[in-house]
C-alpha positions in Angstrom: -57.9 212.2 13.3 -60.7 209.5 15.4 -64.0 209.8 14.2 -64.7 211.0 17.4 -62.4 214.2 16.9 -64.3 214.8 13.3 -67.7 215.2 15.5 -66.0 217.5 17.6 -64.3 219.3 14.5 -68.0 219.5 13.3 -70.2 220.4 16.1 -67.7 223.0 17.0 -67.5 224.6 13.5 -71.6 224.6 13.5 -71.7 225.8 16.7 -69.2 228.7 16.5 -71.0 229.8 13.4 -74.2 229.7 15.2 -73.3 232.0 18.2 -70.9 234.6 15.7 -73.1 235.3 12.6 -74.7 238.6 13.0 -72.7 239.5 16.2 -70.8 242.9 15.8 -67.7 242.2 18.3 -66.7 239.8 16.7 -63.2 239.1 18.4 -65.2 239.3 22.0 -68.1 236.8 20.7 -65.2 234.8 19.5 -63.0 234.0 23.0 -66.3 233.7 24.6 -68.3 230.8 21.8 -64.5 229.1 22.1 -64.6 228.7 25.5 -68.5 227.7 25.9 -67.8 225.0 23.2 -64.3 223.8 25.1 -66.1 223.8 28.3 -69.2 221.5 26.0 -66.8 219.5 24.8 -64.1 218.5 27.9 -66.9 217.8 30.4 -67.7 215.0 28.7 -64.2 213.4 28.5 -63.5 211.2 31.4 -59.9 210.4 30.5 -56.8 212.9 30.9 -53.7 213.1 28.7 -53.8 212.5 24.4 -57.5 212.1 24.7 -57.8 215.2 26.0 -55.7 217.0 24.2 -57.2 215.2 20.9 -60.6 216.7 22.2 -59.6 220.4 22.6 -56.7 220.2 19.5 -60.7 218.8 17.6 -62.3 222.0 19.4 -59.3 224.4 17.9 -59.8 223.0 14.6 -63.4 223.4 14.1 -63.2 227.0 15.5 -60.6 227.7 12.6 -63.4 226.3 10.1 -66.0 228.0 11.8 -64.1 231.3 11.3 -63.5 230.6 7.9 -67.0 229.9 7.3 -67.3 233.5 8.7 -65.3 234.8 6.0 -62.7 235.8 8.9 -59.1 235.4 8.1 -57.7 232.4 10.6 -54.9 234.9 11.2 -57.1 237.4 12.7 -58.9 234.8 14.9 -56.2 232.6 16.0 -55.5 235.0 19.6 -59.2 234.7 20.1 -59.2 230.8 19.5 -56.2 230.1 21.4 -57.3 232.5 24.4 -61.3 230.6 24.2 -59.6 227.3 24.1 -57.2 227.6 27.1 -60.0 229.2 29.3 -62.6 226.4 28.3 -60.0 223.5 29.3 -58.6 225.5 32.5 -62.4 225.9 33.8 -62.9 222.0 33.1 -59.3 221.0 34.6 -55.8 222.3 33.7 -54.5 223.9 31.2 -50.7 222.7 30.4 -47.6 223.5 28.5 -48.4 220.6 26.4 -52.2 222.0 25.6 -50.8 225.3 24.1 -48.5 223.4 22.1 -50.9 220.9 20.9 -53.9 224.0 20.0 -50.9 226.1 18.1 -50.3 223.2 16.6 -54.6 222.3 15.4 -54.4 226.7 15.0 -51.9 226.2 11.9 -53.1 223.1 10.7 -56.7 224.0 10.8 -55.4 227.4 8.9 -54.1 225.0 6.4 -56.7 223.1 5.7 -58.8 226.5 4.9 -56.0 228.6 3.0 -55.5 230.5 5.8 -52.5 232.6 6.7 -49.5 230.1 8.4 -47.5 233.1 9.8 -50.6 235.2 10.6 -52.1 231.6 12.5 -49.1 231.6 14.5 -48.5 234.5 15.6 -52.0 234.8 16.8 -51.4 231.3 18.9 -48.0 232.9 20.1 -50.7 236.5 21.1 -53.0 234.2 22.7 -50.8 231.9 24.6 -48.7 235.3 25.8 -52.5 236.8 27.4 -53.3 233.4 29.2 -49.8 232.3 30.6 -50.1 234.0 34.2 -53.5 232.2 34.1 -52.3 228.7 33.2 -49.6 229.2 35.7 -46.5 229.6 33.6 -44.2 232.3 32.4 -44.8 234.3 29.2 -42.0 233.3 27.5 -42.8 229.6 28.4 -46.1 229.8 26.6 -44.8 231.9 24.1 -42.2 228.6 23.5 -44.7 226.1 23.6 -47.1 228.0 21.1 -44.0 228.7 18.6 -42.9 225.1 18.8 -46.5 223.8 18.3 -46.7 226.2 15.4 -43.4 225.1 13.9 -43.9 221.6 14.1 -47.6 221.6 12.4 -45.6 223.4 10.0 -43.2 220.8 9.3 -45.6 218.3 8.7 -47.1 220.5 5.7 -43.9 221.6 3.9 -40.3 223.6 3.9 -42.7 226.8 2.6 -44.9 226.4 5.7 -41.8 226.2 8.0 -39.9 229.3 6.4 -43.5 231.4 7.0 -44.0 230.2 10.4 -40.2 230.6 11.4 -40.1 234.1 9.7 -42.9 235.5 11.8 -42.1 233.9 14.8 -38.6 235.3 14.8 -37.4 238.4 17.0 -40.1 239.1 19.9 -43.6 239.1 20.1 -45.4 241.2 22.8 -42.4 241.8 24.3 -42.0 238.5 24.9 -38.9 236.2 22.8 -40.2 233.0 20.9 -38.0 230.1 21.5 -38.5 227.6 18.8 -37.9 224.2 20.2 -36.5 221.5 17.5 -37.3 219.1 16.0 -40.5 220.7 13.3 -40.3 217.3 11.0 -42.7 214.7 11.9 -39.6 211.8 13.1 -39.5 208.6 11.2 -39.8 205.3 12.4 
């Protein structure tokens, strides 16, 4: 991670605990502090592509700490971070298939990093990816594809346990909707 994307990891955890403490809908305060702090966050970027995705997966990350800091479970945020994150970027340019792969993939790493709940992470991502599709222009079950492949490929960068309890809750349907997991989930050697 840049230094850069620490700051942003940092002023977004502060930030998200700032607007959320004392707020009694929680989940609503959520999606709308994520999506204030995207929107902060990508105006300034002038470049597209990794550094923007860097940028918002920095934004996703320090949400998940934030929450934690809240004494929320990850698992129980994750829809409302994944939802705030793909509004911010689509009101400051476009949301992608590649954005809600890279934020699943910050959701369960940031869960990681805070003992948070892998399966619980992801299948919130999935949830939240599933709610914006229509608005990011794709189907459902593309989004719900790109969220369980970001998921599962986090995953496989933190161990064979972490991949059995993302696989496990991503398996079946979710909202309706089929999760197609996408190989490979292990970081590739070179």
């Amino acid at each position: 991670m840049s230094k850069q994307s620490k700051s942003v990891v940092t002023q977004t955890r502060d930030g998200l605990v700032g607007a959320i403490h004392g707020v009694g809908d929680v989940g609503g305060a959520m999606v709308d502090a994520v999506t204030n702090l995207t929107v902060h966050t990508l105006k300034g970027v002038r470049s597209v592509g990794t550094e923007v995705l860097e940028m918002g997966a920095g934004v996703v990350t320090g949400a998940v700490h934030g929450a934690a800091k809240l004494g929320t479970e990850v698992g129980d945020s994750a829809k409302d971070i994944m939802v705030g994150t793909l509004r911010g970027t689509q009101q400051v340019g476009k949301a992608t298939i590649e954005t809600v792969s890279t934020n699943s993939a910050a959701l369960v790493t940031g869960a990681a990093e805070v003992g948070g709940s892998l399966g619980d992470t992801a299948r919130g991502a999935v949830e939240g990816a599933i709610e914006m599709a229509k608005d990011i222009g794709v189907s459902a079950e593309e989004a719900a594809s790109a969220a369980g492949t970001g998921a599962m490929r986090a995953a496989g960068k933190l161990s064979t346990t972490a991949v059995n309890q993302v696989r496990e809750t991503l398996s079946g349907t979710i909202h309706g909707v089929k999760v197609v997991l996408r190989e490979p989930f292990r970081k590739e050697s070179r």
